[in-house]
N, C-alpha and C positions, 0 to 999 in steps of 0.2 A: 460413940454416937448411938443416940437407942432410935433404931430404921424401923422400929414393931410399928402398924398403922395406926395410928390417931382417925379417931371419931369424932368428926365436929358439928360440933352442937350451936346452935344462938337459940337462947331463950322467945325470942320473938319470932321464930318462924322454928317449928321443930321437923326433925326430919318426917321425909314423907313414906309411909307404910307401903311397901309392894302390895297388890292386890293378893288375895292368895284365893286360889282357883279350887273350887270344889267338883267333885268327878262329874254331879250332873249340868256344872253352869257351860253354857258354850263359850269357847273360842273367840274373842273378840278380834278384830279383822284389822289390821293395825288402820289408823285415821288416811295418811298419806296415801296407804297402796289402795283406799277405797276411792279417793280423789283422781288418784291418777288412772285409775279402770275406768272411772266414770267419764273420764276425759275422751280416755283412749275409742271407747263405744261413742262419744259425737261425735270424734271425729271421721269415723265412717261414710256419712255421706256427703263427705264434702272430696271425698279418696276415692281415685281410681281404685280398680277391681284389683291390681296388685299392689297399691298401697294398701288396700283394705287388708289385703291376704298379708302383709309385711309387720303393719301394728298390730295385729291379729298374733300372729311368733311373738311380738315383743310382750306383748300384755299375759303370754303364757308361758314362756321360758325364761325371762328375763325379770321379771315382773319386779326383782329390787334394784331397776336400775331407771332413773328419773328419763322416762323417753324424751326427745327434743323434740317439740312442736314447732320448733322454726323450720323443721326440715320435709314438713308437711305443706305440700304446695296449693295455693286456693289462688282462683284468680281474683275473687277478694276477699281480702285481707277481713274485710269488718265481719265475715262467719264465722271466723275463727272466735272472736272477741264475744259474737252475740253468743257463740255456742259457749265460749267460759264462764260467760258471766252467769248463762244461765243455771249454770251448776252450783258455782262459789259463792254468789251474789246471793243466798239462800236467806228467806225472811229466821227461817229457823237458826235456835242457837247452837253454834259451833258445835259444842259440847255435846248435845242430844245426840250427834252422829256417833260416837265412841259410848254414850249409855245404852241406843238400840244399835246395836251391828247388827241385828238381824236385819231388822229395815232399811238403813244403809246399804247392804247385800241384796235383798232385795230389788231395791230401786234402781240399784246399778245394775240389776238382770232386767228389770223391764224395760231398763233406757236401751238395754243392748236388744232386746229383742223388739222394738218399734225402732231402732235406727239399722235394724236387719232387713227386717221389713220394708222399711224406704230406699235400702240400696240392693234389694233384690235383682228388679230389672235391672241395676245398673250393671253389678257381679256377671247378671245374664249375659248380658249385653255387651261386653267387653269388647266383642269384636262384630261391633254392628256396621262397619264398614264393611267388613268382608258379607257379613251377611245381606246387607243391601245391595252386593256387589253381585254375590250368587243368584240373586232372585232376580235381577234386573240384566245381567249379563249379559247372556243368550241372544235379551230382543236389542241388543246391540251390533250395526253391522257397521263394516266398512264399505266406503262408497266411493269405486274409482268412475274417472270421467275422462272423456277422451274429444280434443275438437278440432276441425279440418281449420286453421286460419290461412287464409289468401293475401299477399301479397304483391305489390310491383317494386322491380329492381332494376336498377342500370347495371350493365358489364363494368368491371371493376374500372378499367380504364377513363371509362366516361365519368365518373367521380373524381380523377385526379384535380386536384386544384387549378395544376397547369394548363388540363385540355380543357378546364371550363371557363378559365379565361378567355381564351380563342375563342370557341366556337358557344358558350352557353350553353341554354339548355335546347337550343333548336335543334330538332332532328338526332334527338338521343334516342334511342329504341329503351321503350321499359318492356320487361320480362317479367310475366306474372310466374310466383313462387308460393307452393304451397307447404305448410310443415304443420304437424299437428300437436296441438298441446296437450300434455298431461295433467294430471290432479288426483287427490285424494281425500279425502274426506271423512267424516263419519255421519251415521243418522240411526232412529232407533224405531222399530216396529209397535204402531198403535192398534193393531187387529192381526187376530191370525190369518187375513182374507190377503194380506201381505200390503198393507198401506203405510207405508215409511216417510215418517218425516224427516227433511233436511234441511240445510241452508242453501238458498237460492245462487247464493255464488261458489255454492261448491258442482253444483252442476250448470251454472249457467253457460248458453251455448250450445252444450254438449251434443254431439252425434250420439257416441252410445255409453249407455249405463251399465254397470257392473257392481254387483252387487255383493257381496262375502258376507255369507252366516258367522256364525262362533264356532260351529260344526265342521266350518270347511266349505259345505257348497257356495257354490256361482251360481247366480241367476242374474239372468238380461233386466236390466231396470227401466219403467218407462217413466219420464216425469209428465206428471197431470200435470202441475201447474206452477208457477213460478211466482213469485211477490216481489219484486227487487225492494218495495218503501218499508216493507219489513223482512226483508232478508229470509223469508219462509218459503220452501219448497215442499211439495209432494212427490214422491214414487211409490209405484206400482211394480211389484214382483208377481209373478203368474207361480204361488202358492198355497197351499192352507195349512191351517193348525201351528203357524208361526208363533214361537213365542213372544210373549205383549208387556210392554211397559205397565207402570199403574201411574195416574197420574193426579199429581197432588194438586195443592191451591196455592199458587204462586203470590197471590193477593194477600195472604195468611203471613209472608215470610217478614222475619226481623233482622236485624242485621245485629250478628254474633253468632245466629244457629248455623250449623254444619252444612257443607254443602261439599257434594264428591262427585266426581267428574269422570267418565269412564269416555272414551274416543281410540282413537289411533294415530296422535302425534305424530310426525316423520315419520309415516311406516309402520310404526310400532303398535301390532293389534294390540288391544282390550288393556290398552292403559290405565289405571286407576290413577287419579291423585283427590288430592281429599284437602279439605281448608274450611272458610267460613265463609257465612255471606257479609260481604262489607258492606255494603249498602244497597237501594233499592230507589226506585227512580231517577237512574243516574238518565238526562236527556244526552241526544245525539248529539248536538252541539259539545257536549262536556266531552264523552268520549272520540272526538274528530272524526265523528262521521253522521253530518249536518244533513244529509241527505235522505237519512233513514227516519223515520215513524214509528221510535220505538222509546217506553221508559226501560233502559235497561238494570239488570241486576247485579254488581259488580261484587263479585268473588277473589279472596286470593289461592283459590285453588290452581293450581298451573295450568294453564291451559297453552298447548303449542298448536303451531300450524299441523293439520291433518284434524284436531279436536273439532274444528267445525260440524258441527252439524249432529254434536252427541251430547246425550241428556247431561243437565247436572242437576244432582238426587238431591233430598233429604235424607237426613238421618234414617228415615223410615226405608228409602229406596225408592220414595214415590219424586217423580219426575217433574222439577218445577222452573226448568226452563232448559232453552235449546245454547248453550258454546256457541259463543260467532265471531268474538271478535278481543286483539289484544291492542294496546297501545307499545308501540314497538319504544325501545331503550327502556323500560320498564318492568320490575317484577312483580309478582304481585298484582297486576293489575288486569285482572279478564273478565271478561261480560258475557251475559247471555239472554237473552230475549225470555221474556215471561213466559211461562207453561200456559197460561189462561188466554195470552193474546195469539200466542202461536198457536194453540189449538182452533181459536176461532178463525184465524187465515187458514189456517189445512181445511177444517169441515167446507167455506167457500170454496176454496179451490175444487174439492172432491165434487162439490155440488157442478159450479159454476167453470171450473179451468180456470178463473182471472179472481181476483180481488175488485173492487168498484170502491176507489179512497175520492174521496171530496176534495176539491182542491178552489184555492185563488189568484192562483198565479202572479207572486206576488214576491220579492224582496224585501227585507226586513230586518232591522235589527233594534234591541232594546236600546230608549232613548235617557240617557243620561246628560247631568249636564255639561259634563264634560263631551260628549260628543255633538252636542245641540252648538256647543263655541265653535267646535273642529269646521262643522257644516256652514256656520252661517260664515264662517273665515274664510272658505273656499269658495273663490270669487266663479269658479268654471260651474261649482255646485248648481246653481243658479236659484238657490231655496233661500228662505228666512223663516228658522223655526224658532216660537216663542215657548212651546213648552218646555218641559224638562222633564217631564216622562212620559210611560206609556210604549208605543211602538211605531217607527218611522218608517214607513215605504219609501224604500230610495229605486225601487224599479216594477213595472208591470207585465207583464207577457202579451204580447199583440195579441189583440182578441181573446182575453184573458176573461172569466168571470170577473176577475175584480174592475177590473176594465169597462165593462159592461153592464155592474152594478153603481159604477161614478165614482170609482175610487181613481187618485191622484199621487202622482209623484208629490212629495213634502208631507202627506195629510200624516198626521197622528192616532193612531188607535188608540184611544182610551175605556171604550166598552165595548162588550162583545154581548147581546143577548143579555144586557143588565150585570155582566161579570164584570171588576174593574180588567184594568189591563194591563201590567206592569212589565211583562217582558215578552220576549217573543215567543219561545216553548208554549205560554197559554193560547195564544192567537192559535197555534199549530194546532193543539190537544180540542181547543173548539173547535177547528172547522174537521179537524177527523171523527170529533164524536156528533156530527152533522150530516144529513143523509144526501144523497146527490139531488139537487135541483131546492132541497128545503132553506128558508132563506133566514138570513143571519143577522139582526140590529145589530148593526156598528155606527160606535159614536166615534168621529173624529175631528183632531182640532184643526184648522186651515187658515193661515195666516190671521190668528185671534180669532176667529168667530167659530162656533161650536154646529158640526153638521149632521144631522141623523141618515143614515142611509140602509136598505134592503138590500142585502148582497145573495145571490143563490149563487152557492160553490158547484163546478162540475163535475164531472167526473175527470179524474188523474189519467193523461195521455198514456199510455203503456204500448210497450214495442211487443213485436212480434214474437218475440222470443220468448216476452214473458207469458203470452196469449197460449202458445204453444198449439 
């Protein structure tokens, strides 16, 4: 058998001639490895600072082996595709790239050095938690609280079931008993003159205040003043030259940006955790606590008991709300009071000692019409509502503003000041952003006929406590 190699020919397609390279022509860049360089350089800003530094080795050591871009993480998916396309997708013909390799080379240096340039800060940056963590730390303190509560007790006996059948409760002796409660907290320094913001239930009550730097020192804390409807408290430490927050625009925030959280959980000082902001305007109603005056910020940064009362950052480090509150069996889910409204309760308090909130003294709830059947079903109710939305006053407060401006059990809110009125959060957010004694058009419905009435809100009853 003759094994010598055959040359195959077909007249119609003849073989193809090797290039053959003269000493002064350059080096042409093979087509593929220009492709895949060029890839390799977009995808930099879409890569962490150690991915960057990863495709970086592979585009220089590696360089003939096809990188995987499936193993390139993006949280979306479509920059991948707009950054390929933007490469491959090219008006020019394929071929021009293998007759200029120099421009080819080139271009793929300028892509790399304007996609260097846009992931600079980010390479910087790499570890901007910790660096937001180091500049804001310090005006971080822990905030323990301590309070005398008072009691009355019967001697054990007097409680058996058996002697209280006999004799009742006539002529049992109660025993006043006092024990004092602990707590802990966090809160963070607005001035070096030592004005520390906190949450109102992490001192409320309290006898005395104690205060922990990051340094170590104790100082006695006084609280100026208290807010229980926004959970916002002031103290006062007798220092200067305290380290100070910076504080951002809570107003500005979206939900996906960064949000880290620095407190002292059970105990545990100068805690960092770190997550996103999930959402923004979450009302009290949604987080189960109907009571408070606040649109909150909902993070799934961690936050545990003791986190109360400490900043959660931006990216930057700048301060854009206070940790107050979690929803218990749930992860993932923590809130915190706006930087913008919480600053404005601290500057009254500083000024004032008290907050001054508008109120109607009023019970409420959004009117659907599924609840409009419920009520007129309830024969004890003793209502007949024809609407089916808006907002129902099912209770008034004796000598309440609302009371006193002619509001009625069954009536319907349906405008407030020319606003419509669809749920009850807006009735609230009206009469808060309403000054005390200024009065308020509400339209409401009352067994079918439509009523205009002039309501002036009061001012919100506040205890002694919070007076301070």
């Amino acid at each position: 058998m003759n094994r010598s190699k055959k040359t195959l020919s077909n007249p119609k397609h003849p073989p193809i001639a090797k290039p053959q390279l003269s000493a002064n022509q350059p080096l042409m860049m093979p087509m593929a490895r220009v492709l895949r360089q060029a890839l390799i350089f977009s995808a930099m800003t879409a890569a962490s600072a150690t991915t960057v530094l990863g495709v970086s080795d592979r585009a220089t050591f590696q360089s003939d082996v096809q990188p995987a871009y499936e193993n390139v993480l993006y949280e979306n998916t479509d920059y991948k595709t707009a950054q390929y396309d933007a490469i491959v997708l090219s008006t020019a013909p394929f071929e021009s790239l293998a007759v200029v390799p120099q421009v080819a080379s080139q271009a793929a240096s300028n892509s790399l050095i304007a996609q260097a340039s846009g992931t600079s800060a980010l390479v910087r940056d790499a570890n901007f938690i910790a660096s937001a963590v180091e500049r804001v730390g310090p005006a971080v303190v822990r905030i323990d609280s301590a309070r005398t509560v008072t009691t009355t007790s019967r001697p054990g006996i007097f409680n058996d079931p058996f002697f209280r059948d006999f004799f009742g409760d006539m002529g049992v002796p109660e025993q006043p008993a006092q024990r004092v409660e602990r707590g802990t907290g966090s809160g963070f320094i607005l001035n070096g003159n030592g004005t520390i913001l906190t949450n109102a239930h992490v001192v409320e009550g309290a006898d005395t205040v104690t205060v922990t730097l990051k340094d170590g020192r104790e100082l006695r804390g006084e609280v100026i003043g208290e807010d229980p409807l926004t959970d916002v408290a002031v103290i006062k430490v007798d220092a200067n030259n305290l380290p100070t927050v910076i504080i951002g625009n809570s107003d500005a925030l979206r939900p996906g940006e960064w949000a880290i959280a620095i407190g002292n959980p059970l105990g545990l000082d100068n805690t960092v955790t770190a997550g996103i902001i999930s959402a923004t305007g979450r009302t009290s109603a949604q987080i189960r606590v109907p009571d408070k005056r606040v649109q909150f910020i909902q993070t799934d940064a961690a936050i545990n008991p003791g986190n109360s009362g400490g900043p959660l950052l931006n990216e930057r480090g700048e301060v854009i709300g206070v940790n107050t509150a979690i929803i218990g069996n749930a992860q993932g889910l923590g809130f915190a009071i706006p930087i913008n409204q919480a600053r404005a309760i601290a500057d009254q308090l500083v000024a004032n000692g008290r907050v001054e909130h508008a109120y109607l003294g009023i019970q409420m709830r959004s009117l659907t019409p599924a609840l409009r059947d419920e009520i007129n079903a309830d024969p004890s109710a003793g209502l007949r509502l024809q609407a089916d939305s808006g907002v129902v006053i099912l209770g008034i407060a004796r000598n309440a503003p609302a009371a006193q401006g002619g509001l009625r059990l069954g009536d319907v809110v349906v405008s407030m000041n020319g606003q419509p009125i669809t749920d009850a959060d807006t009735v609230q957010r009206v009469v808060e952003s309403t000054a005390v004694g200024d009065a308020i058009a509400i339209t409401v419905k009352r067994g079918g006929q439509t009523v205009e009435l002039a309501v002036r809100p009061g001012a919100y009853p506040v205890t002694q406590t919070s007076q301070r």
